[in-house]
N, C-alpha and C positions, 0 to 999 in steps of 0.2 A: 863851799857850795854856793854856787851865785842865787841872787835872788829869783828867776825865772825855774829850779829844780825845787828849790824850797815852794815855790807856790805850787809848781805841780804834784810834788807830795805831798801835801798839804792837800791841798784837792783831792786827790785817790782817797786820802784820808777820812776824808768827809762823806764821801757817796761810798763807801765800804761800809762806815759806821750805819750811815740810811739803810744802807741796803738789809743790813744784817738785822738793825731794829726792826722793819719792814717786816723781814722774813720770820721773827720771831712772833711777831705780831700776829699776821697770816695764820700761823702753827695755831697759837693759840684761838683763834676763833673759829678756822673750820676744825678743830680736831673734834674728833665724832666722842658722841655719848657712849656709855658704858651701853649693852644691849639691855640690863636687867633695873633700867633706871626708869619708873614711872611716867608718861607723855599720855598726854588727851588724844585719843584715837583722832577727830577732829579735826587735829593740827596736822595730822597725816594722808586724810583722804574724806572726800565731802563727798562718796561712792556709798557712804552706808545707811541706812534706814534706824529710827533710832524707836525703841518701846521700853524705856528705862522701866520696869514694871515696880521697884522697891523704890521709886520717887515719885510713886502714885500710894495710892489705897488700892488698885487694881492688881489686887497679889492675894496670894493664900495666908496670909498675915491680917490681909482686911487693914494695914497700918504703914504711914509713910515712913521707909527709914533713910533713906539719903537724903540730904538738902535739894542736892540738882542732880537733871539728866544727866551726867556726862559718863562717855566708857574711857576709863582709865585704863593703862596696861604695861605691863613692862613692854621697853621697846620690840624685843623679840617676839613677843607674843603676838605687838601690831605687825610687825611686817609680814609673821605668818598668815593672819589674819586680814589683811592685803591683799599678799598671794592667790590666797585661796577664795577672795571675792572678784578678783579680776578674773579668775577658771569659772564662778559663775555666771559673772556679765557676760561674758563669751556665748554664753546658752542662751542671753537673756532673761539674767535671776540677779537678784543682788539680796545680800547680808542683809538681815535685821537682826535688833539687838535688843534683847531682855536685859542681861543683866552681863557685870564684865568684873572688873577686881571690886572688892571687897573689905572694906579696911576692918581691923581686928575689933575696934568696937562697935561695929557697926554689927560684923557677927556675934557679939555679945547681944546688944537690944536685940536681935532676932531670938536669940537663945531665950533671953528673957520672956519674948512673948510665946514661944512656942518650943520650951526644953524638953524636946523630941528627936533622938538620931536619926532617926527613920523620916527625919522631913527638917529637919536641920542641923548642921554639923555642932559639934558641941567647940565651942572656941580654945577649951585648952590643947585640943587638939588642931583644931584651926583644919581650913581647906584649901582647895588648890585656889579657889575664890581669891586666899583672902594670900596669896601668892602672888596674884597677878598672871597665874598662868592661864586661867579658866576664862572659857563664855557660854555663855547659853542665847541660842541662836536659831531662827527659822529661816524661811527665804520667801523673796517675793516677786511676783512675775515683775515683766516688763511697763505692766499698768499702775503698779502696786501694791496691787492685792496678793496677799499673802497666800501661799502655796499651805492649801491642805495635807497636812504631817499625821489627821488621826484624832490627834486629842490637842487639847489648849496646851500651855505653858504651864509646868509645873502641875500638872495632870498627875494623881499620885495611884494612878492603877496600873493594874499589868499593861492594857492595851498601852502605855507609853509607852513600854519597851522593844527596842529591835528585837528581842526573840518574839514577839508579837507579833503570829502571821494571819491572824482573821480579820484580815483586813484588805479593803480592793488592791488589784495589783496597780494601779496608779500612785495608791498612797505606797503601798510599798515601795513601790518604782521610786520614788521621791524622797523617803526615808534615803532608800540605798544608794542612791547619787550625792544626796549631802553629806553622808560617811564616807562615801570613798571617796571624796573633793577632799575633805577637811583632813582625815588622813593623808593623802598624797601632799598636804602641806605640812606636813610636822604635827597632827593632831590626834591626839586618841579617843574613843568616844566612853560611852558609859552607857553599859548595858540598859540598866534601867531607865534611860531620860533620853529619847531621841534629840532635845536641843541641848547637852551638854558637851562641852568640847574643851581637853587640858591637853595645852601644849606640852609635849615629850621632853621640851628640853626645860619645860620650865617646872618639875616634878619637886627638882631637887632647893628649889628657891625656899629663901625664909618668908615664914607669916612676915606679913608686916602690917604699920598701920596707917602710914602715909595720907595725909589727906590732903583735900585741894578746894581750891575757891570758888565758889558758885557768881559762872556774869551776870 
């Protein structure tokens, strides 16, 4: 083999191995996250309004229990949740957010302050909260003022509930467009809490405890 086929195989050689390294390389940094893996809603879309309520004292607890504002979620959960605030802004409304996942000892200190089922899940049971599938959510005009729903957040009387019809047909009119948007995205509601919303496909997810860093 003269020396002019040796350096050209040699050559192929060379930019095959690059190439190949390259292409392994590429795989591994776009390849996608699992969908049921924890992300800062944040990182995904600067579309949403934020009222972390259990990172105030401004809560039916009267007590801070997260470090910081942030809505956490399994991926699934945010894209649903996406979806179904770009169907708003279309109307000219966008997502606000009370409260989003829940990590397992965090619904512990709630239990502690207030071990009641009927106004808090008891943790060895755990909830869709503390899953990542859950949000509790209002909407807000194009100005930002929040769209009248009826009653506050975490309002623990009948009038919160969509069977709840003594109420103007504007408010109603507004209930029943934010159920059937969040629906039409993968969501189901709960009778009793006009702002609560568990994603379908995230029912079947484990409690978890996951926690994350306050900037």
């Amino acid at each position: 083999m003269n020396s002019f086929l040796k350096l050209l195989l040699l050559s192929l050689f060379f930019i095959t191995s690059i190439n190949a390294q390259n292409e392994t390389y590429t795989d591994e940094v776009s390849g996608e996250i699992s969908d049921t893996t924890f992300v800062n809603l944040r990182d995904y879309s600067n579309d949403f309004v934020y009222d972390m309520k259990y990172a105030t004292e401004d809560n039916f607890l009267k007590a801070k229990v997260y470090d910081c504002a942030e809505c956490m979620l399994r991926l699934k959960t945010v894209r649903a949740l996406i979806a179904a605030n770009n169907d708003f802004m279309k109307k000219g409304f966008r997502i606000k957010l009370y409260d989003c996942y829940r990590p397992l000892d965090i619904q512990k200190k709630m239990w502690e302050i207030v071990s009641n089922p009927e106004y808090v899940a008891d943790p060895k049971k755990g909830s869709i909260h503390n899953r990542g599938g859950a949000v509790d959510i209002s909407l807000v005009d194009i100005t930002g003022k929040e769209v009248d729903m009826g009653t506050s957040f975490d309002f623990f009387g009948i009038q919160a509930s969509h069977n709840f019809k003594q109420l103007s047909k504007e408010i109603l009119s507004k209930r029943a467009y934010l159920k059937k948007t969040m629906i039409k995205n993968g969501f189901n509601s709960f009778d009793s809490e006009w702002w609560h919303y568990n994603l379908k496909a995230g029912l079947k997810d484990k409690v978890a405890n996951e926690k994350w860093k306050c900037n």
